[in-house]
VOBA-1610 file (N, C-alpha, C; in pm, whole numbers, padded with zeros to 5 digits, always signed):
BEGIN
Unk-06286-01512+00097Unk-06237-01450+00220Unk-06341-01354+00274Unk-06392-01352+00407Unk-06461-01301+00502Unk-06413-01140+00447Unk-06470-01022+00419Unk-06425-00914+00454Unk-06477-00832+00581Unk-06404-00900+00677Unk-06431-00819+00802Unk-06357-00709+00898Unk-06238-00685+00802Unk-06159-00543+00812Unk-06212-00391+00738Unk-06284-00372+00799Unk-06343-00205+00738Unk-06228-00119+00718Unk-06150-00104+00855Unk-06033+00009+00770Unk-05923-00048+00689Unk-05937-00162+00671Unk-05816-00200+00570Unk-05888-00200+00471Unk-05977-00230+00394Unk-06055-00209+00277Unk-06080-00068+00246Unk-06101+00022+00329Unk-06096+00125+00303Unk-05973+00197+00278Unk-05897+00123+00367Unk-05747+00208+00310Unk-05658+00149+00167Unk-05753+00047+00071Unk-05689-00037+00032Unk-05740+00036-00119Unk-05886+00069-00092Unk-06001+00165-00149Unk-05946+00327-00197Unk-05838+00413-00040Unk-05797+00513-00094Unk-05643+00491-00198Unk-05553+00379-00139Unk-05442+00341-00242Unk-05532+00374-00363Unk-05542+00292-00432Unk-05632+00296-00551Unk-05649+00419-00607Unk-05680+00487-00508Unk-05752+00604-00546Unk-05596+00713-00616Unk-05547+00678-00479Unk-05399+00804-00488Unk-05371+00744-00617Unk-05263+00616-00638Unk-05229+00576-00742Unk-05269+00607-00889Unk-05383+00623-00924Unk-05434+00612-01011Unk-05406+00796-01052Unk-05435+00850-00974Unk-05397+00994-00981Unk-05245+00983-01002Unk-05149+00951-00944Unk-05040+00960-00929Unk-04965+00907-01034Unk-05035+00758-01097Unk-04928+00745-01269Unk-04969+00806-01321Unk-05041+00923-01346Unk-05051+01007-01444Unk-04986+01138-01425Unk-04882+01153-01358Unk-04783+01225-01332Unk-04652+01134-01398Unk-04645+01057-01357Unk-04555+00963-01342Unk-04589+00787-01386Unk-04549+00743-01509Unk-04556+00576-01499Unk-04478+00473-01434Unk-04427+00577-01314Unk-04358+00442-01239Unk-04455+00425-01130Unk-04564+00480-01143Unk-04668+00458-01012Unk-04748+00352-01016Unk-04741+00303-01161Unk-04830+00199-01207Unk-04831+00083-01197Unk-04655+00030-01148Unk-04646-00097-01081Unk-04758-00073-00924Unk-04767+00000-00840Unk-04854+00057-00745Unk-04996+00026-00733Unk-05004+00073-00857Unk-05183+00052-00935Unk-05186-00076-00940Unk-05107-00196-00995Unk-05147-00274-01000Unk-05143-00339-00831Unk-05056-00344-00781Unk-05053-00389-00694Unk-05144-00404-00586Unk-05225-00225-00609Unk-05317-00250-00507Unk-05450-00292-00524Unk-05487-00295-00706Unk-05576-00332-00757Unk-05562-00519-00773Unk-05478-00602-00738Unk-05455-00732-00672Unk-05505-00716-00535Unk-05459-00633-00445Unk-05518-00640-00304Unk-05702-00631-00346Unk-05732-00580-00370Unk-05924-00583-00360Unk-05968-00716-00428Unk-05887-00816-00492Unk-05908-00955-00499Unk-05936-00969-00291Unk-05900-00967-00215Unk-05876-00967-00082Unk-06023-00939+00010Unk-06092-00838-00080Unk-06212-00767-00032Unk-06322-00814-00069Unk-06398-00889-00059Unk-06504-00921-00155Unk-06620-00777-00172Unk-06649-00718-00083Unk-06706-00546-00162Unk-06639-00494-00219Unk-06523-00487-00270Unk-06467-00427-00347Unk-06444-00443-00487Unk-06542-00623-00515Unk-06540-00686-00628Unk-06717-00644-00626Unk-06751-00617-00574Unk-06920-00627-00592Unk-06969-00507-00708Unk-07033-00525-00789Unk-07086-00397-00833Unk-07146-00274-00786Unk-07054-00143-00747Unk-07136-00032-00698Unk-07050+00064-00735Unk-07148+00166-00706Unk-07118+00307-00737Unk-07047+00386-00668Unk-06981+00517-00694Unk-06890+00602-00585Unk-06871+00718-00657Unk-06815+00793-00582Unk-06806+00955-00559Unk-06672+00963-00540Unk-06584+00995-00614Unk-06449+01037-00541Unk-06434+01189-00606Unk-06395+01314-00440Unk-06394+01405-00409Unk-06275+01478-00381Unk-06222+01533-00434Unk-06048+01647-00387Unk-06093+01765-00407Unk-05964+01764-00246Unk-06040+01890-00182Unk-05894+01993-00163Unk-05879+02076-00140Unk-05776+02133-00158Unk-05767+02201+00036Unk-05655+02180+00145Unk-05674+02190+00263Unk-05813+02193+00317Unk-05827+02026+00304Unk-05990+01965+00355Unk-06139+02027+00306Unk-06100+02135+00308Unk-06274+02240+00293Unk-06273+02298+00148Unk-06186+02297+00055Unk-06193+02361-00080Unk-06252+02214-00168Unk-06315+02226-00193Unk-06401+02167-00316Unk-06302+02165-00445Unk-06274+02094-00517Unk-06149+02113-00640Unk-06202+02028-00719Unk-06278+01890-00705Unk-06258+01831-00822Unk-06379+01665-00784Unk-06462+01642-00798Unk-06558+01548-00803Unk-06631+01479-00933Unk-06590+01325-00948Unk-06658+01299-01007Unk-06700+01172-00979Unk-06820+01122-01007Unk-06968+01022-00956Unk-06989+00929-01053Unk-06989+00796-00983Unk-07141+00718-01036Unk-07249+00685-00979Unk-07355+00674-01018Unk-07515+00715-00952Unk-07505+00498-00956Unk-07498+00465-01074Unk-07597+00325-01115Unk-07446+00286-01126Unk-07479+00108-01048Unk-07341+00038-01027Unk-07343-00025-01161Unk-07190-00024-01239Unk-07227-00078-01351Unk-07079-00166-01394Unk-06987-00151-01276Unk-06829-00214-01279Unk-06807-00219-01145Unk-06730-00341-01103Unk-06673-00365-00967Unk-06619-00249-00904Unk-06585-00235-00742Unk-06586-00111-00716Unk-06451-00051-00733Unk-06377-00166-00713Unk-06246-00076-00716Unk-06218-00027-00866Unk-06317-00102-00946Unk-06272-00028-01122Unk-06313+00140-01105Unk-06487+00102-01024Unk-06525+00249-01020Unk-06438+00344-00963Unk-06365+00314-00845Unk-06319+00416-00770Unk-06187+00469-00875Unk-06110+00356-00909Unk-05982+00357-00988Unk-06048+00511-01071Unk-06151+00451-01142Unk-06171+00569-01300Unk-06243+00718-01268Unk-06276+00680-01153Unk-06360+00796-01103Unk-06236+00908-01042Unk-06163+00817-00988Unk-06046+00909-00886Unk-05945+01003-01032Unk-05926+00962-01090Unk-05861+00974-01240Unk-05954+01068-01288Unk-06091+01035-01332Unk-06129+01154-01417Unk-06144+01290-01319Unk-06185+01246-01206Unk-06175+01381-01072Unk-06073+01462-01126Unk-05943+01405-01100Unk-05850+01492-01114Unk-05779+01559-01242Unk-05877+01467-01348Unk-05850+01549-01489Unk-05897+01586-01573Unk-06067+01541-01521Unk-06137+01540-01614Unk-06276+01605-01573Unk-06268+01656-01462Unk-06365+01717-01428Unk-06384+01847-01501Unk-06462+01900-01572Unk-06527+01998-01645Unk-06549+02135-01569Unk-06554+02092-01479Unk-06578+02263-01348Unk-06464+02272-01335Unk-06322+02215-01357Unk-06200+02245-01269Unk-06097+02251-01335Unk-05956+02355-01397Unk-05885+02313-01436Unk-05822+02163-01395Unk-05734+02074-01440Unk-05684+01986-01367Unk-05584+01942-01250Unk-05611+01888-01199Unk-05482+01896-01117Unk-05374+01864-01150Unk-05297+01943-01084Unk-05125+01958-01123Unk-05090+01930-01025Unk-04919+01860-01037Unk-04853+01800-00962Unk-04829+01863-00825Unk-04819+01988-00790Unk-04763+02055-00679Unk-04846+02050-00602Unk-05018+02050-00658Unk-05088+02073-00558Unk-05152+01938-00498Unk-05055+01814-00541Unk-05083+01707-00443Unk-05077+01706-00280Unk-04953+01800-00258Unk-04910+01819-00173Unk-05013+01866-00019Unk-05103+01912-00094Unk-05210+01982-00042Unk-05417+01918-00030Unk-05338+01813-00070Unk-05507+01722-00149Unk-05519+01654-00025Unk-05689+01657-00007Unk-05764+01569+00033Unk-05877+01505-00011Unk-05894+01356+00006Unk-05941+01278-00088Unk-06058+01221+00059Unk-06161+01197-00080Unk-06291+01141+00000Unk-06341+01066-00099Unk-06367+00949-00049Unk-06473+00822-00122Unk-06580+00838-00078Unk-06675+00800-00127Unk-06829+00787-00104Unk-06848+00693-00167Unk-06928+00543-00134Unk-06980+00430-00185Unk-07084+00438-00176Unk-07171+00419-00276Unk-07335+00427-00244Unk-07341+00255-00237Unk-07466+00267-00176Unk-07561+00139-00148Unk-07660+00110-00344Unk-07687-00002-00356Unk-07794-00009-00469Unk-07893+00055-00433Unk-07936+00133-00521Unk-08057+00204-00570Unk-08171+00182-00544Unk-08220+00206-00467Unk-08343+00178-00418Unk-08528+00201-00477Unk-08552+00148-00612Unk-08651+00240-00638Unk-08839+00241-00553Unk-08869+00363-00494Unk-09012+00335-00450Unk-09091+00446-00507Unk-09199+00408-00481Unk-09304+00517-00582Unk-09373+00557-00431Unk-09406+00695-00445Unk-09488+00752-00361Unk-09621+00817-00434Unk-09695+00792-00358Unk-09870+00859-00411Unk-09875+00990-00395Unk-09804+01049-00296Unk-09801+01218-00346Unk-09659+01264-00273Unk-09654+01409-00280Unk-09503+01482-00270Unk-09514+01512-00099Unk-09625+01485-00022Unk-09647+01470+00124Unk-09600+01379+00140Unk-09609+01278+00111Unk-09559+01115+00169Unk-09392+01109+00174Unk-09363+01198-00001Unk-09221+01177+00008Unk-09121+01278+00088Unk-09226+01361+00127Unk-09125+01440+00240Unk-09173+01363+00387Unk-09262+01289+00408Unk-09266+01243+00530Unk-09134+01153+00577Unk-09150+01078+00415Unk-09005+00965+00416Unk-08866+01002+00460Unk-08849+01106+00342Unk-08775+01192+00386Unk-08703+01249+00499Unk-08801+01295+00601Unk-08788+01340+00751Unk-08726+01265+00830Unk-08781+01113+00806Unk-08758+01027+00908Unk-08622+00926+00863Unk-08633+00946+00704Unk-08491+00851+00677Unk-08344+00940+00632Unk-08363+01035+00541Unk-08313+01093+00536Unk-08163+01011+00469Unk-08212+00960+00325Unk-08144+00882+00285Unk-08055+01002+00136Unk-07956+00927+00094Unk-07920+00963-00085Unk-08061+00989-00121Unk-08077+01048-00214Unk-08225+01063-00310Unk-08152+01087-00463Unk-08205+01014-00544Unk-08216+01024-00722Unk-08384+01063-00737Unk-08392+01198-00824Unk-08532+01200-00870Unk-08479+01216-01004Unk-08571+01138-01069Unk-08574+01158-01256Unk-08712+01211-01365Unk-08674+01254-01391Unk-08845+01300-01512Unk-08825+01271-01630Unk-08794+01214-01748Unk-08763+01226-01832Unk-08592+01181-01848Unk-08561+01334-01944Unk-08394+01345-01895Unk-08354+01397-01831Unk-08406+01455-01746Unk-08368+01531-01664Unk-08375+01466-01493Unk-08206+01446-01412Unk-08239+01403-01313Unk-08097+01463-01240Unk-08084+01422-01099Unk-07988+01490-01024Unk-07995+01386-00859Unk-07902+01395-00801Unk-07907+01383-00687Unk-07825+01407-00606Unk-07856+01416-00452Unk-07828+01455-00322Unk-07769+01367-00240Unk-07631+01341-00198Unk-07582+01227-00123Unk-07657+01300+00016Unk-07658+01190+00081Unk-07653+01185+00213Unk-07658+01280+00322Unk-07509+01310+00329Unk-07399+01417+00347Unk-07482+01510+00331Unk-07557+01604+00229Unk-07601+01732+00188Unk-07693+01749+00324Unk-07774+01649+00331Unk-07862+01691+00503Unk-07828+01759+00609Unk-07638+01781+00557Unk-07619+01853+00696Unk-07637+02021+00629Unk-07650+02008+00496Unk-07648+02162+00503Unk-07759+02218+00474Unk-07871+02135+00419Unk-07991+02138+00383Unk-08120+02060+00528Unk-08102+02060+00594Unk-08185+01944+00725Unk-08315+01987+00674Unk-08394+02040+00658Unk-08479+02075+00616Unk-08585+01992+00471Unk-08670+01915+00545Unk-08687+01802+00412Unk-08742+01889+00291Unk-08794+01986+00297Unk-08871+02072+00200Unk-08745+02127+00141Unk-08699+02169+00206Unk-08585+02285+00096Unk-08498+02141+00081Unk-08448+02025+00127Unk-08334+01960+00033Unk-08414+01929-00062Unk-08549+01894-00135Unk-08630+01832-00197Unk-08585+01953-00344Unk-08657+02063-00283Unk-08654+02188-00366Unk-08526+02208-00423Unk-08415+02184-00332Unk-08268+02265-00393Unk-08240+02140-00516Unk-08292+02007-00480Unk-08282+01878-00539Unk-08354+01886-00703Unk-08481+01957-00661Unk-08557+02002-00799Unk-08493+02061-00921Unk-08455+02183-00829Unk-08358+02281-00909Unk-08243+02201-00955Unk-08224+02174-00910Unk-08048+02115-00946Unk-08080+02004-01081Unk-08137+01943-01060Unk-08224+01874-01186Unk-08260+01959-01301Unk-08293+02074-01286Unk-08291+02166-01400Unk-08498+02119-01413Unk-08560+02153-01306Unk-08655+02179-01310Unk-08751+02254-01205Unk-08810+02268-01197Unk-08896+02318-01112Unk-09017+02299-01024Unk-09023+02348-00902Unk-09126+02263-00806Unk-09223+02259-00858Unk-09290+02324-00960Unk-09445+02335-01016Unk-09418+02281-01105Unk-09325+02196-01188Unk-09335+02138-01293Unk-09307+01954-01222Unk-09259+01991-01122Unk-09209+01860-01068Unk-09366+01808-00978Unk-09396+01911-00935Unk-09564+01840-00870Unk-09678+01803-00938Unk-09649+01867-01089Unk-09751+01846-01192Unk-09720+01717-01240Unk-09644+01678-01243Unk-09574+01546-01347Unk-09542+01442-01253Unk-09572+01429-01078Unk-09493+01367-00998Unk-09581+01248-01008Unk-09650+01203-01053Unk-09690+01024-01122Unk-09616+01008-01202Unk-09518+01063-01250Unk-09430+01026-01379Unk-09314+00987-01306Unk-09253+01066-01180Unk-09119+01130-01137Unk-09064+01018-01043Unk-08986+00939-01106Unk-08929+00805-01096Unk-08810+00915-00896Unk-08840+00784-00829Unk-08738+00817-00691Unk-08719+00735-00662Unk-08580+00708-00632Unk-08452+00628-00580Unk-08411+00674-00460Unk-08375+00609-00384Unk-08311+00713-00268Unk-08150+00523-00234Unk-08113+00614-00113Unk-08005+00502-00112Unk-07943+00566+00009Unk-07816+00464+00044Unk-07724+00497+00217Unk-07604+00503+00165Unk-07472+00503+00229Unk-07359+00548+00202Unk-07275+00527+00278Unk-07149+00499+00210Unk-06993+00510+00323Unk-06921+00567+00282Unk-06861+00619+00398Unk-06735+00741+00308Unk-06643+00716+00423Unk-06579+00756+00333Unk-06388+00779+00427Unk-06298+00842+00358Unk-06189+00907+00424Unk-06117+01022+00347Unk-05999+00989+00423Unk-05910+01103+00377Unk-05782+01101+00417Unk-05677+01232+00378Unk-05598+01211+00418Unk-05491+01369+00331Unk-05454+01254+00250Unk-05410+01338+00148Unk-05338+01224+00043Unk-05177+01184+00082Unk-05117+01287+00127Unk-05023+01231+00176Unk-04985+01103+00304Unk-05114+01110+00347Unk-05128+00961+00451Unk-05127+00869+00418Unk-05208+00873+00286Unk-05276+00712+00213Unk-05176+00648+00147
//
């Protein structure tokens, strides 16, 4: 089947999402879960291997609870299913969410694109890239790696400082990252997102 309904896949994308949060309050939600995890048979991106971000937010602008996959490694609706679930219980920055404050949740998907890997000859080139594409970025050194959806450009526009805040956040540093940058593996990538109150979806 053609998937040429964007907002029904996407709304088919946040079911999933609620549900999965929601039998774990409750196991009568789980006839739900399945049900809508039969609908993405329907989607063919939704069977494809990729990655996602699912985000709760507490009245739209509170940050509460995010958790990611960078590298696609399960169909998407598995990702979104397990991702939306550990968000809300398993996130390490956040107590968990509790039932009352469903009432109040807003939920955001983010699908990344595959991973893009290119090598640049110096840290000029990759902010030139930068400027003009202004894509996801993964930088890695070792073990140490981190990245920047998309999205962050609006709060960072600045290709030098998102690069830098990107460094840091990696748990390294611009003088250690320019010394070693023949080593310093970069990915960059594009994105879709869509959200909702949870009580809509």
């Amino acid at each position: 089947m053609i998937d040429n309904n964007l907002q029904q896949r996407q709304k088919v994308a946040l079911k999933i999402a609620k549900y999965s949060i929601l039998e774990e309050f409750d196991k009568i939600y789980s006839k739900d879960v399945q049900y809508r995890l039969n609908q993405a048979n329907n989607y063919p991106q939704l069977l494809q291997q990729r990655a996602s971000f699912v985000t709760l937010k507490i009245w739209w602008k509170d940050l509460r609870w995010c958790i990611w996959s960078i590298v696609a490694t399960r169909p998407l609706y598995e990702d979104i299913y397990i991702n939306a679930k550990n968000a809300a219980f398993s996130d390490p920055r956040f107590s968990p969410l509790e039932q009352q404050e469903v009432k109040n949740l807003f939920l955001e998907i983010t699908v990344l694109s595959p991973l893009k890997s290119i090598k640049f000859n110096s840290v000029s080139e990759l902010l030139k890239y930068l400027a003009e594409n202004k894509p996801g970025l993964v930088i890695k050194l070792d073990w140490y790696s981190a990245t920047f959806l998309p999205s962050v450009w609006n709060e960072l526009p600045d290709p030098e400082q998102f690069l830098v805040h990107l460094i840091y956040k990696a748990g390294l540093t611009p003088e250690i990252f320019v010394q070693n940058f023949d080593k310093v593996e970069i990915f960059v990538y594009t994105w879709e997102e869509f959200w909702d109150w949870f009580s809509n979806i």
